[in-house]
N, C-alpha and C positions, 0 to 999 in steps of 0.2 A: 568250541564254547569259549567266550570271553568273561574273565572273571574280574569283579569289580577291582578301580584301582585302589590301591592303599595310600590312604590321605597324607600318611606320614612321608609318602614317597614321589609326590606328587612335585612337578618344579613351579618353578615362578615362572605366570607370561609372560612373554616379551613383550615390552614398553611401546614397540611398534604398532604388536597385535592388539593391545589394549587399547592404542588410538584409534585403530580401522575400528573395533568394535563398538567403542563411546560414539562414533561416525554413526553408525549403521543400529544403532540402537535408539537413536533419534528418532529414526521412522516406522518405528517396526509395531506391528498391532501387537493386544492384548496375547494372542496364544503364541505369536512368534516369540515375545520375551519373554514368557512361561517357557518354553520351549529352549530359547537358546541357552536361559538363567543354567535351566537344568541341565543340560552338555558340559556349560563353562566351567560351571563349579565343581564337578566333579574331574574335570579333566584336568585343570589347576591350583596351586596353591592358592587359597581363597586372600591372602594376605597381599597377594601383586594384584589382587581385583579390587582394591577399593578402592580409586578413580571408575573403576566399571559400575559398581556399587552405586556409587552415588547417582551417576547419570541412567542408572536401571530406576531407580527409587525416585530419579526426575519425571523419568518418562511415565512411569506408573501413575505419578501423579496426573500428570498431563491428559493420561486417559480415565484418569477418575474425574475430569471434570474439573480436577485443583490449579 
C-alpha cells in the first residue's frame, strides 16, 4: 500500500523536466491534462511548477475555445 506524499516533503522539479513537460503539454487533450495536472502536483513542489502552471492554464484555454 502507497501512502499519500507529504506536501511538506515534497522536492522541486527539475528545470529540465519542467521544459519536456511545458513541451508535451501543448498537445495533450482535455483528460490527458486533467490527468497529468493531477500526478504532477502531487508529486512536486507546486512552487517549481509555475512555468507549468501557466502553460496548463494556456492549453486549457486553447481548448475552451479562448
Amino acid at each position: 500500500m502507497r501512502a499519500d506524499p507529504d506536501p511538506l516533503c515534497l522536492r522541486a522539479a527539475p528545470k529540465e523536466l519542467v521544459e519536456v513537460w511545458i513541451r508535451s503539454v501543448r498537445t495533450m487533450d482535455r483528460d490527458a491534462l486533467a490527468l497529468f495536472v493531477r500526478h504532477v502536483w502531487c508529486s512536486w513542489e507546486a512552487a517549481s511548477l509555475r512555468t507549468l502552471a501557466a502553460a496548463v492554464d494556456m492549453r486549457r484555454a486553447q481548448l475552451d475555445g479562448g
